[in-house]
C-alpha positions in Angstrom: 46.3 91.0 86.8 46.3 88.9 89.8 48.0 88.3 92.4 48.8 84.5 91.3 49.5 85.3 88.0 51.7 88.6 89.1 53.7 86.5 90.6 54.3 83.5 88.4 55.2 86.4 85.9 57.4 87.5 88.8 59.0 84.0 89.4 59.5 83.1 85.8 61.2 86.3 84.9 63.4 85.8 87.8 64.3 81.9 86.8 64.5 83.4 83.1 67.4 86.4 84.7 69.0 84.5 86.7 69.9 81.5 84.2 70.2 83.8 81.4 72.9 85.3 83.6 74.4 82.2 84.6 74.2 80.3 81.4 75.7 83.4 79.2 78.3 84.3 82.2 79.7 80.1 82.1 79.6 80.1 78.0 81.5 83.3 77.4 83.8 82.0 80.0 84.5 78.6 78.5 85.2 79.9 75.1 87.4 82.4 76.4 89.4 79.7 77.9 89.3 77.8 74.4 91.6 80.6 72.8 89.5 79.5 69.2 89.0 83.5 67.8 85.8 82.0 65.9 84.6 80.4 68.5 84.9 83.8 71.2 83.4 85.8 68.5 80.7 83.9 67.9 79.9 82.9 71.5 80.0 86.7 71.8 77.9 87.6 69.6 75.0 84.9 71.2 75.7 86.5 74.3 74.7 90.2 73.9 71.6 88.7 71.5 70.9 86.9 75.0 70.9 89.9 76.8 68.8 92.2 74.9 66.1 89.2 74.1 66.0 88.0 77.6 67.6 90.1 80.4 66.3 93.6 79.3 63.3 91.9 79.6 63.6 89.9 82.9 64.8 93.5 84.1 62.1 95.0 83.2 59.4 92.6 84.7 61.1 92.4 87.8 60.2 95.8 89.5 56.8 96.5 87.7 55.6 92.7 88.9 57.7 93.0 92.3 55.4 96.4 93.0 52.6 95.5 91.6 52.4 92.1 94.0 53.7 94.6 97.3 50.6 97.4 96.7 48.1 93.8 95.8 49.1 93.4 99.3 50.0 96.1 101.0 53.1 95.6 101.4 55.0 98.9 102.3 58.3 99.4 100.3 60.0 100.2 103.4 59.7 96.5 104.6 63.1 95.2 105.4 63.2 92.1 102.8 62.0 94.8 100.2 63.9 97.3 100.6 67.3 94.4 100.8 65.9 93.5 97.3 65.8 96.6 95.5 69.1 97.7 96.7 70.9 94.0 95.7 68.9 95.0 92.0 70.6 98.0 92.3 73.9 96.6 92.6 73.2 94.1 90.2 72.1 96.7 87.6 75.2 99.2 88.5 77.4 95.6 87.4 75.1 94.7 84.2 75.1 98.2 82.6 79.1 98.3 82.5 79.3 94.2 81.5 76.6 95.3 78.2 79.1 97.7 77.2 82.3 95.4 78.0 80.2 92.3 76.0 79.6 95.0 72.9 83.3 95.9 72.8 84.5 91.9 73.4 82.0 90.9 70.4 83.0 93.6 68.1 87.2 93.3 68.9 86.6 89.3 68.5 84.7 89.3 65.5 87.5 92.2 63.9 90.3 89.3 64.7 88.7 86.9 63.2 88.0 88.6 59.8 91.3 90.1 59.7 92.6 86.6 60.8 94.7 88.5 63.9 94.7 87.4 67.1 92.7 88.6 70.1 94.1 92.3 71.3 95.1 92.6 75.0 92.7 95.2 74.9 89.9 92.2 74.8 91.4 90.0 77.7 91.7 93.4 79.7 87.8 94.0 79.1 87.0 90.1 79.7 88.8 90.3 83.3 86.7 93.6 84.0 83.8 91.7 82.8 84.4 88.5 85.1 85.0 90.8 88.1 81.7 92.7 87.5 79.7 89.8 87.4 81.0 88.4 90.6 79.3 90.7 92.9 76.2 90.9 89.9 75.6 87.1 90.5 75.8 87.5 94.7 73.3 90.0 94.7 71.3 87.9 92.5 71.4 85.0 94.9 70.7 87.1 97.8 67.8 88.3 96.1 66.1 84.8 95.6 67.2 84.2 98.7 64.9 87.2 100.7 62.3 86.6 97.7 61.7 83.2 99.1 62.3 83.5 103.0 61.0 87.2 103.4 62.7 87.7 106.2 61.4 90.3 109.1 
């Protein structure tokens, strides 16, 4: 591949990542605060579908592209901005892993309450505050990251 196409690939996953994020972060959210069981479970269930057709993907891309462009030009790992980026994916990755597992649990404890027509378990809203909380320092790191992608600062 290219250098130009590396990194439209590059760009595009990112854009693809980071509003995946977003999007499925600010749905979840809003029908949490709806209360509606069928509603949560369902929004759920779109949500881990999201992550495992698009973010798995998206974090997949990112690295092998990200390198791929930094040997292209000989870029040492070692440089500052680089180095800054793989340790925000880091984070970012340390915060995902745990929200996967927290969005599994959520969809499978919401869609339990609505078949057995019971309401949502405190167990559910204790996973959904962890889940939040994770996602706070998740999207920062994410926004720093686009942040040195574009600047590349020295």
């Amino acid at each position: 591949m290219t250098y130009l196409s590396l990194k439209v690939v590059h760009m595009l996953s990112m854009v693809l990542l980071f509003g995946t994020g977003l999007g499925s972060a600010y749905y979840k959210w809003m029908a949490d605060r709806s209360k509606n069981i069928a509603h949560i479970a369902k929004t759920n269930r779109h949500v881990v579908l999201a992550d495992w057709c698009f973010t798995t993907p998206t974090i997949i891309l990112q690295p092998v592209t990200g390198i791929s462009m930094l040997h292209l030009h000989d870029i040492p790992v070692q440089t500052s901005w680089v180095m800054g980026s793989i340790f925000l994916f880091v984070l970012a990755g340390a915060c995902w892993l745990p929200v996967v597992w927290l969005q599994i649990r959520m969809r499978d404890l919401a869609y339990t309450s609505q078949r057995e027509g019971k309401p949502l378990p405190l167990l559910y809203w204790r996973y959904a505050k962890f889940w939040f909380w994770l996602g706070v320092p998740a999207f920062i790191a994410m926004v720093l990251i686009v942040i040195l992608m574009i600047f590349k600062p020295t």
